[in-house]
RONUSE-202376 format. One record per residue (C-alpha): residue number from 1; residue in three letters; chain; x, z, y. Coordinates in Angstrom, 3 decimals. Example, Ala and Ser with C-alpha at 12.3 -4.5 7.8 and 13.67 -1.06 7.14 Angstrom:
<rs>
<r n="1" res="ALA" chain="A" px="12.300" pz="7.800" py="-4.500"/>
<r n="2" res="SER" chain="A" px="13.670" pz="7.140" py="-1.060"/>
</rs>
This chain:
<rs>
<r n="1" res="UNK" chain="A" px="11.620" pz="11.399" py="-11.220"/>
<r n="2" res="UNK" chain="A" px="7.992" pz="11.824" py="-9.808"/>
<r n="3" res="UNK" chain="A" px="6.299" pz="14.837" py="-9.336"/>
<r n="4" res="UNK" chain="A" px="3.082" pz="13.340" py="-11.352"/>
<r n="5" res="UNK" chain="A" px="3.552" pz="13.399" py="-15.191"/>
<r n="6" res="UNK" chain="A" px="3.311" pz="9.278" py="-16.230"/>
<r n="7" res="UNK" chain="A" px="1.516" pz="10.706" py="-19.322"/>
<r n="8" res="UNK" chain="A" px="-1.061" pz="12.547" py="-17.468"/>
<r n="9" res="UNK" chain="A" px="-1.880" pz="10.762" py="-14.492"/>
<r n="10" res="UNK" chain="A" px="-4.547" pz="12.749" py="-12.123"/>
<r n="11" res="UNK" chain="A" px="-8.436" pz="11.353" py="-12.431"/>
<r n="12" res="UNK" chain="A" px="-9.584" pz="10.077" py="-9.104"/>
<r n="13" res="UNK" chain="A" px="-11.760" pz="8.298" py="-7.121"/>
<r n="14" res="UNK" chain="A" px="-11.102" pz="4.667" py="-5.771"/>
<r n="15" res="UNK" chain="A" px="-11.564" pz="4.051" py="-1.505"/>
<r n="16" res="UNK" chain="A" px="-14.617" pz="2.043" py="-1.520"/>
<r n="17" res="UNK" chain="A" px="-13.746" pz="-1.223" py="0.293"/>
<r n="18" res="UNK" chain="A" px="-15.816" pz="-0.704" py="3.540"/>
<r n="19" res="UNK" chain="A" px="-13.694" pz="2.893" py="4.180"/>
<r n="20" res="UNK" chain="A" px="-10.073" pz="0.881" py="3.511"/>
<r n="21" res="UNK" chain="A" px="-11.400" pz="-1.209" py="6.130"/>
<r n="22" res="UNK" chain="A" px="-12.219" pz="2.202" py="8.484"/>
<r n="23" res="UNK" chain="A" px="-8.318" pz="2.838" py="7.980"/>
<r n="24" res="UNK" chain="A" px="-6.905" pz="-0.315" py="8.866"/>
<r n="25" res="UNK" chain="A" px="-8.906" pz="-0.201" py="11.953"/>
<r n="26" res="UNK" chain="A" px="-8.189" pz="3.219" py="13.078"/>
<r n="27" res="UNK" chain="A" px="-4.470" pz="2.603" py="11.989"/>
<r n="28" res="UNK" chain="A" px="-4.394" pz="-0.871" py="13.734"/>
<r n="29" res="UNK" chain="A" px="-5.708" pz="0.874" py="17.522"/>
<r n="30" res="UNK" chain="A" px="-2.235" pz="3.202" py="16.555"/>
<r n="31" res="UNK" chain="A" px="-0.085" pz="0.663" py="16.428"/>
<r n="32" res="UNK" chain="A" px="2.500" pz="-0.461" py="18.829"/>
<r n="33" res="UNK" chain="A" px="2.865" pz="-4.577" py="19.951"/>
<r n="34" res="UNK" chain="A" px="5.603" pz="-5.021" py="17.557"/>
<r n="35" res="UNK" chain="A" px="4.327" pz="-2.604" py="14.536"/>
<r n="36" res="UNK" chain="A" px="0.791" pz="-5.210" py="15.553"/>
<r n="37" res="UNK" chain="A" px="3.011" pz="-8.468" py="15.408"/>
<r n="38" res="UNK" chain="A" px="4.787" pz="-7.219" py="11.805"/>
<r n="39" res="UNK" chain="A" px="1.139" pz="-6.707" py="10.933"/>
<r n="40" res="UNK" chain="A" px="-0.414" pz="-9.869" py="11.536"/>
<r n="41" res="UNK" chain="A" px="2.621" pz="-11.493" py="9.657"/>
<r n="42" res="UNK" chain="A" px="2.283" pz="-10.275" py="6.756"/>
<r n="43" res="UNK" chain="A" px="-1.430" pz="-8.705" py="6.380"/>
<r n="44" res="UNK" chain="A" px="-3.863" pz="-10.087" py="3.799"/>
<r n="45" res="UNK" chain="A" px="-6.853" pz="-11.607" py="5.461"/>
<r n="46" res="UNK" chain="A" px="-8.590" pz="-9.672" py="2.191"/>
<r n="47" res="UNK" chain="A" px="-7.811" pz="-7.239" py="0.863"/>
<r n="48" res="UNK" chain="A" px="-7.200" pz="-7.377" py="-3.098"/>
<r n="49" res="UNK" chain="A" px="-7.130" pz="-5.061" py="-5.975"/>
<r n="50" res="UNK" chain="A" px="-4.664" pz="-4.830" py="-8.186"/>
<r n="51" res="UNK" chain="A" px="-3.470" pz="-3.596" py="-11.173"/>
<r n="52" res="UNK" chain="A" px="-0.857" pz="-0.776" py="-11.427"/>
<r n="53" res="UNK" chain="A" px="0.052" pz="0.572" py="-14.751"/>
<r n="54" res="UNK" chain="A" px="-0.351" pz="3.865" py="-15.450"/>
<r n="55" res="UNK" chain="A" px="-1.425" pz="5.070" py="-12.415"/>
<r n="56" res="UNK" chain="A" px="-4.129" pz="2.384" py="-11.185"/>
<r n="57" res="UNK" chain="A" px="-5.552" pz="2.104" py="-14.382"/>
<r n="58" res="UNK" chain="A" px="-8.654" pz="5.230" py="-13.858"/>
<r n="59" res="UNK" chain="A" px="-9.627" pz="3.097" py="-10.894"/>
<r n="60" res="UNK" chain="A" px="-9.111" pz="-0.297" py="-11.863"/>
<r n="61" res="UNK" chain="A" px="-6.653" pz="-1.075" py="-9.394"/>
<r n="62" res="UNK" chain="A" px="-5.204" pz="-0.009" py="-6.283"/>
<r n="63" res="UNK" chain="A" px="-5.833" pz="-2.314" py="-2.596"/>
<r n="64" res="UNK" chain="A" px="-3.408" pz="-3.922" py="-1.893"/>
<r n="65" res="UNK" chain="A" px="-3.451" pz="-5.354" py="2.211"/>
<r n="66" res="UNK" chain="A" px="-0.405" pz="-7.005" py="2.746"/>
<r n="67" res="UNK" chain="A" px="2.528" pz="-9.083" py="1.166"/>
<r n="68" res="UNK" chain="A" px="6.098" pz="-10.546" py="2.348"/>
<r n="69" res="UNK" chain="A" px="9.000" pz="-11.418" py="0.102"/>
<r n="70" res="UNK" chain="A" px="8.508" pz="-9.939" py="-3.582"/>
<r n="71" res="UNK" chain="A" px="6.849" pz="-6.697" py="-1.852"/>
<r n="72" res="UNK" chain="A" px="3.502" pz="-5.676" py="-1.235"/>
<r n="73" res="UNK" chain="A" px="1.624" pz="-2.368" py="1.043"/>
<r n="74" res="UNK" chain="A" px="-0.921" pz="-0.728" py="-1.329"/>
<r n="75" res="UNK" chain="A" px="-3.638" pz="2.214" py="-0.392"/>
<r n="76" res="UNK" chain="A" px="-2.202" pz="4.965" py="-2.880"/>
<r n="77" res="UNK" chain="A" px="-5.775" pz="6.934" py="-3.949"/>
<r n="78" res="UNK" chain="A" px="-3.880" pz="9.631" py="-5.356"/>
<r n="79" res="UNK" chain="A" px="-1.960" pz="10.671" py="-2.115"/>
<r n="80" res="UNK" chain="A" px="-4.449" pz="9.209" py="0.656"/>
<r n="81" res="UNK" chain="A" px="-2.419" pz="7.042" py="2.562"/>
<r n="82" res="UNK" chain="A" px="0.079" pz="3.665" py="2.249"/>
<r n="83" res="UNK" chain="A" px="2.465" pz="2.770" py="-0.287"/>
<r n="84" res="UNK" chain="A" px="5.179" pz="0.038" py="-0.801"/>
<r n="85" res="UNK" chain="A" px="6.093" pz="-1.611" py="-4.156"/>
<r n="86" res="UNK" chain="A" px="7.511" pz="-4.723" py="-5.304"/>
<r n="87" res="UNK" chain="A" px="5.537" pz="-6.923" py="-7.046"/>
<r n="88" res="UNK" chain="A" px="6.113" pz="-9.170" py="-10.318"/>
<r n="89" res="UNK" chain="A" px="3.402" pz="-11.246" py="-9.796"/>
<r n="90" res="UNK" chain="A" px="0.584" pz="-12.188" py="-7.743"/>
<r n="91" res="UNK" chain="A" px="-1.865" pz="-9.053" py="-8.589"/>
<r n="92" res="UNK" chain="A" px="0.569" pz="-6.394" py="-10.212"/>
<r n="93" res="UNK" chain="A" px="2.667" pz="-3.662" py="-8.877"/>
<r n="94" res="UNK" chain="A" px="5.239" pz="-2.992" py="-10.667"/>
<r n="95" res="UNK" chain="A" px="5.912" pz="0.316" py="-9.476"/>
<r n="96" res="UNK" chain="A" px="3.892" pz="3.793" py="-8.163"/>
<r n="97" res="UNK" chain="A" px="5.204" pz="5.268" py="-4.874"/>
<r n="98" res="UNK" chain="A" px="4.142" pz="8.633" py="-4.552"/>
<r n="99" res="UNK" chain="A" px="4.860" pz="8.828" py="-1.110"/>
<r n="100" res="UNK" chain="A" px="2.500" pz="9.650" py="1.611"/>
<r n="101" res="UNK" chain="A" px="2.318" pz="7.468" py="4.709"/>
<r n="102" res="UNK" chain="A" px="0.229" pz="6.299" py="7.290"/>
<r n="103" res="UNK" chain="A" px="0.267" pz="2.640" py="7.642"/>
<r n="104" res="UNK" chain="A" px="1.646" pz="2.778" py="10.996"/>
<r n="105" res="UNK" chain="A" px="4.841" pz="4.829" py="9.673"/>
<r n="106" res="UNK" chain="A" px="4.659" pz="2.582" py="6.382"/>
<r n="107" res="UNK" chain="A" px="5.423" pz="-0.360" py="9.269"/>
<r n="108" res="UNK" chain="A" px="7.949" pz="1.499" py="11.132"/>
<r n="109" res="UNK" chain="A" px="10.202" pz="2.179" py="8.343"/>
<r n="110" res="UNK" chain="A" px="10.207" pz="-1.455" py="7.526"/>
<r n="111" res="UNK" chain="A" px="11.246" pz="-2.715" py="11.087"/>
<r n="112" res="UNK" chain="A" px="13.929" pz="0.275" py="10.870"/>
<r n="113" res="UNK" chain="A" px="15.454" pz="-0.967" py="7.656"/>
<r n="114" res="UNK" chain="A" px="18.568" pz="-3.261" py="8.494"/>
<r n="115" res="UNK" chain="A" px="17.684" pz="-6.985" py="8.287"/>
<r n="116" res="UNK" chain="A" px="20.470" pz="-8.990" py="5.716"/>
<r n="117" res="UNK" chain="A" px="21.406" pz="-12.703" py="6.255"/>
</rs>
């Protein structure tokens, strides 16, 4: 169970597009040659709100900057920092990770995870 009460999600304030863009610069200068490769596999050339019910909802969306497979890397507003959800379909998350990550340790744990045939 999450910390955050789904019935009472916390008001906040959406990153405005141009500081997102701050991060992934300052996180991209962080960033190894292979966390940089992983990156420029699977980073959107855009990035793209969308929707993610309850939590999203106050700000009409959360950024998401990359996709691969059925999973996409979101800016969480609430905690400040990088999430990972699956997706459903193109433009929803289907689920709110409270977790708080930098990019650049969003991108480690993902070459860390064991890779199935």
């Amino acid at each position: 169970m999450h910390n955050l009460d789904a019935m009472n999600p916390p008001r906040w304030t959406p990153i405005s597009e141009n500081r997102l863009y701050e991060l992934l610069d300052e996180s991209c200068q962080l960033m190894t040659d292979e966390l940089r490769h992983l990156w420029q596999l699977i980073h959107l050339r855009h990035a793209e709100i969308w929707q993610q019910r309850p939590w999203a909802d106050e700000g009409c969306g959360f950024w998401v900057v990359a996709t691969f497979s059925r999973s996409c890397i979101y800016f969480n507003d609430l905690s400040q920092s990088f999430a990972l959800s699956q997706f459903d379909r193109w433009g929803n998350i289907m689920e709110f990770d409270p977790t708080s990550r930098s990019l650049t340790e969003l991108l480690t744990s993902l070459l860390a995870e064991p890779q199935t045939a």
